[in-house]
C-alpha positions in Angstrom: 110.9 80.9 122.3 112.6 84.2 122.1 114.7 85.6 119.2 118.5 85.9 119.6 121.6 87.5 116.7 124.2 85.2 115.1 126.8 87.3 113.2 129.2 85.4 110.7 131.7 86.8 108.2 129.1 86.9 105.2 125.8 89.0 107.3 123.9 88.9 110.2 121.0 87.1 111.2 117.8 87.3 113.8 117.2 83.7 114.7 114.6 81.9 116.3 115.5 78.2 117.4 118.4 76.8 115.0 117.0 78.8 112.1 116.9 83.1 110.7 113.4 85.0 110.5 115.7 88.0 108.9 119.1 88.7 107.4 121.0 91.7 106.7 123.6 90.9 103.8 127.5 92.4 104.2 129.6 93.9 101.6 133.2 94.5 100.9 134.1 98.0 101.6 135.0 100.5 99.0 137.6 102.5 101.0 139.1 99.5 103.1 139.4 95.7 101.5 139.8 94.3 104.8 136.2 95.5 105.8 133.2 94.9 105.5 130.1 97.0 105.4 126.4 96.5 106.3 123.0 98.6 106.0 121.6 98.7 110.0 118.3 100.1 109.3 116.5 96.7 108.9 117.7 96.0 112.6 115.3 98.4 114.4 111.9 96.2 113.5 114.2 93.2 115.0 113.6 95.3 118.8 110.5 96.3 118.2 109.5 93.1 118.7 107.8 91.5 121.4 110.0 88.8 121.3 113.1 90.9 120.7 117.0 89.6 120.7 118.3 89.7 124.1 121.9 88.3 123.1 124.1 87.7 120.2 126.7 85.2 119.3 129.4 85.4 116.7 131.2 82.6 114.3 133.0 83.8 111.5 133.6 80.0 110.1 130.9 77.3 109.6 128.0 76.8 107.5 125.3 79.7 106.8 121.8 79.2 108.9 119.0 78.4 107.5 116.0 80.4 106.7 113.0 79.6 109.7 110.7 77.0 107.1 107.7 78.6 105.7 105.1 77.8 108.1 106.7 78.8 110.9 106.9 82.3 110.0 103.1 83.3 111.0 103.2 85.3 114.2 101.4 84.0 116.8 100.4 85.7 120.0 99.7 89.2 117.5 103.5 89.5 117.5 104.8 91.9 114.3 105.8 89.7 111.0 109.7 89.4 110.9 109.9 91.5 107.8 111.5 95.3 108.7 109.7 97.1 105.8 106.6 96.8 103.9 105.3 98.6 101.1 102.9 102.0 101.5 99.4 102.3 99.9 101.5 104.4 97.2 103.4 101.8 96.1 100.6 98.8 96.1 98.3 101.3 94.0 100.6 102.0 91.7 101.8 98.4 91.2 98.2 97.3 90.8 97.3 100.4 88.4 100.1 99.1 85.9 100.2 95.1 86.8 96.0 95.4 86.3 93.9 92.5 87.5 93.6 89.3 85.5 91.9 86.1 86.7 92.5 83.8 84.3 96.8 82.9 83.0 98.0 84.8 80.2 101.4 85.3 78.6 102.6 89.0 79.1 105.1 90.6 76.5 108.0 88.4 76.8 105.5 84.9 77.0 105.7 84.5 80.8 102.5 82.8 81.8 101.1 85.2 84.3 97.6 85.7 86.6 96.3 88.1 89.3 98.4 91.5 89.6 101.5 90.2 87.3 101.9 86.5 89.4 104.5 84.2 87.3 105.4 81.5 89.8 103.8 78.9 89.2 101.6 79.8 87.0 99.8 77.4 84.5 98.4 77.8 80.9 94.3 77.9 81.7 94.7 78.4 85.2 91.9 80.7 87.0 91.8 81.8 90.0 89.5 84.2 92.1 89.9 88.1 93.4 90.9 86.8 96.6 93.4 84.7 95.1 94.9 87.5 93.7 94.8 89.5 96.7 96.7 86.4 98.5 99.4 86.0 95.6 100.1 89.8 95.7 101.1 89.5 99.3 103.0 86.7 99.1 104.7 88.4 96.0 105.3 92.1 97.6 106.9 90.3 101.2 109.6 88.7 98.4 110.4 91.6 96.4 110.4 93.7 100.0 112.9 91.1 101.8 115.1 91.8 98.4 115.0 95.5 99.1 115.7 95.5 102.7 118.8 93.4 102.1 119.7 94.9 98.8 119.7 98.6 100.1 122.6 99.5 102.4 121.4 103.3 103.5 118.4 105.1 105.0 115.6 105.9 102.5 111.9 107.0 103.2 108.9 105.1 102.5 107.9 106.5 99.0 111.5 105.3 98.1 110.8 102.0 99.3 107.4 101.3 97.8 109.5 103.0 94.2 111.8 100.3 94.7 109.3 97.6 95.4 107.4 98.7 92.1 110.5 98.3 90.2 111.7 95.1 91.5 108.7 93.5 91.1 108.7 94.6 87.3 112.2 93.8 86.6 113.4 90.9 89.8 115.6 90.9 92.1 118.4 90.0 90.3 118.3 92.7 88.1 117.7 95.2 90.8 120.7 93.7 92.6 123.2 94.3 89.8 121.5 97.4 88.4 123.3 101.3 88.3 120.5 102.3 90.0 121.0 100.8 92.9 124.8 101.1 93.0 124.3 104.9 93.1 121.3 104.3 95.7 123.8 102.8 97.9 126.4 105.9 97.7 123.7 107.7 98.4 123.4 109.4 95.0 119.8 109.7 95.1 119.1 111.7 92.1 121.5 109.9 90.3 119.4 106.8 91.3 116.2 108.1 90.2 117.3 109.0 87.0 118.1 105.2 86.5 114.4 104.0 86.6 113.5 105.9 82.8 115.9 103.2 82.0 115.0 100.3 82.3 111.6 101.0 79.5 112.2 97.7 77.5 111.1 94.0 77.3 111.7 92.0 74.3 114.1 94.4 73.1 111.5 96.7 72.6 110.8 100.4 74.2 106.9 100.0 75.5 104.8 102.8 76.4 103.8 101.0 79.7 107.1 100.2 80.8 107.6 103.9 80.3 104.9 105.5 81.9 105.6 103.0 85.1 109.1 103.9 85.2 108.2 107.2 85.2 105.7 106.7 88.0 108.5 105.1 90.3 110.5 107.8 89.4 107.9 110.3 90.7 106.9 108.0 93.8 110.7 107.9 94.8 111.2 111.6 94.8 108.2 112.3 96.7 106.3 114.0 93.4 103.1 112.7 92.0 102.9 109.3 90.8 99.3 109.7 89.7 99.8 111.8 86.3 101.7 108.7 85.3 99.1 106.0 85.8 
């Protein structure tokens, strides 16, 4: 089954059956209330595809699709994954370097139960788990934070700014990313502005940590294409 785009008032969507593999948010315009705005980029991995869109419908009423189920999102036939971005061997070795490896649940500054390279969903108090493991939940962990990014960020930025972002998300979530200064001046393309948000956010528990620090100093780098590695 090939892939198709569905446009509605709130984003727009590459589908596959009755469900969307990828969605690209919109936003009120700044300049013009009675737009709407949207970050492209993300739709050149959707024609890269083997399976690329071939047509488009549009419905600005009705109820939002639903994300393709879980299962159904491995690629079969070695066609490429439906997500437009993934993080650079920068960005994994930095978020390794600071996350570090654990094997066995622990509580990390703020009490979160946590396992593997900084896992918290779903982990248990005693729960172990092997290096592969890890491996697997860091995956599964970087393709969330990545989606977040690719629909969070409305203008072009290069791969070290990507994997920065990925780093930092993962730290902080989504959420935060989402209503975060830094990202409000990424998206009017105040890039320096943005990177001096990162030294920021140095805190958990209400408390400036030397970790926190050095990492966010180590995005910083990553995202204006300096070294990274004096930080770690």
């Amino acid at each position: 089954m090939g892939t198709w785009i569905k446009e509605t008032d709130k984003a727009i969507y590459l589908m596959q059956g009755g469900y969307y593999i990828s969605k690209i948010s919109k936003y009120p315009s700044k300049s013009n209330p009675n737009e709407k705005v949207l970050n492209i980029s993300g739709m050149k991995s959707w024609f890269s595809r083997g399976d690329s869109p071939r047509g488009m419908t549009v419905s600005q009423s009705g109820p939002e699709p639903k994300p393709i189920p879980r299962q159904a999102t491995t690629p079969s036939n070695n066609q490429p994954s439906s997500s437009s971005r993934q993080t650079n061997a920068s960005g994994v070795s930095l978020i390794k370097s600071f996350e570090g490896l654990r094997l066995k649940a622990y509580q990390d500054a703020v009490g979160v139960w946590t396992i593997g390279y900084g896992t918290t969903r779903g982990v248990r108090p005693g729960q172990e788990i092997s290096e592969a493991q890890a491996e697997a939940l860091l995956k599964t962990d970087l393709n969330r934070f990545e989606n977040a990014i690719n629909q969070a960020v409305r203008v072009s930025i290069n791969d070290n700014q990507f994997a920065a972002l990925v780093s930092f998300t993962y730290n902080v979530g989504a959420g935060a990313l989402r209503s975060s200064t830094l990202l409000r001046k990424l998206n009017r393309r105040d890039i320096y502005g943005a990177a001096n948000e990162f030294p920021r956010w140095n805190r958990a528990g209400g408390r400036v940590l030397a970790g926190l620090t050095r990492r966010r100093n180590a995005e910083r780098a990553l995202f204006l294409g300096q070294d990274y590695r004096r930080f770690l």
